[in-house]
N, C-alpha and C positions, 0 to 999 in steps of 0.2 A: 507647576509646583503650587502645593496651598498652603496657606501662609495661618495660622490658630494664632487670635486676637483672645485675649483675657479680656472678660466683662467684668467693669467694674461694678455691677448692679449689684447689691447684698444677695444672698441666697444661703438655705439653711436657717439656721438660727438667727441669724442676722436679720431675718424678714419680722421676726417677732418685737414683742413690744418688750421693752425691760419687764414690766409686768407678767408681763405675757411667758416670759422665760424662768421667772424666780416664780413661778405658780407650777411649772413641770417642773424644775428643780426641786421645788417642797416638796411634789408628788413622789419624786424618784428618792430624796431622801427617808421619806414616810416609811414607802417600801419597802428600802433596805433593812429600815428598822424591825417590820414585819418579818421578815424574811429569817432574821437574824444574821444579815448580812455585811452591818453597818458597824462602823469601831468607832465606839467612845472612850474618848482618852481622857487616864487620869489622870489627876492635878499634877502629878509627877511626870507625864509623859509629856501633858502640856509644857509644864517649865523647863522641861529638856530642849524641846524641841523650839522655845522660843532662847533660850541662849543659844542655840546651834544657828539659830537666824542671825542671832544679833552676829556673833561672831564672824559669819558670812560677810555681812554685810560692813561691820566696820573692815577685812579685807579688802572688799571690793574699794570702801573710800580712798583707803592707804595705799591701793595698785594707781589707784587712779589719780593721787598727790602725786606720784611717781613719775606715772609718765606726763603729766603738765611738765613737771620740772626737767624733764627730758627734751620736752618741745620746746620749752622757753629759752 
């Protein structure tokens, strides 16, 4: 029976420099731009979409008061 060990070693992206990754990342956003494949949101999808965070998120705070006071 053979036993498969997970290497810890980065591989993928992981091997890149942060540099190195937000230089192809600009690439592939350029792109998409070209392409006309890319969604730019407007000011209004923006502010949508950042109260749909917030509101996420203070959730998650008040789950999480919750169960402390469950465990305490």
């Amino acid at each position: 029976m053979s036993t498969v060990t997970k290497s810890k070693e980065p591989w993928g992206f992981a091997l890149l420099s942060k540099e190195e990754r937000q230089k192809l990342g600009r690439k592939g956003g350029q792109n998409a731009h070209k392409l006309g494949r890319a969604h730019t949101y407007t000011s209004e999808e923006a502010r949508e979409a950042g109260r749909i965070g917030g509101l996420r998120a203070s959730a998650n705070r008040r789950r999480a008061r919750r169960e402390e006071a469950r465990a305490a």
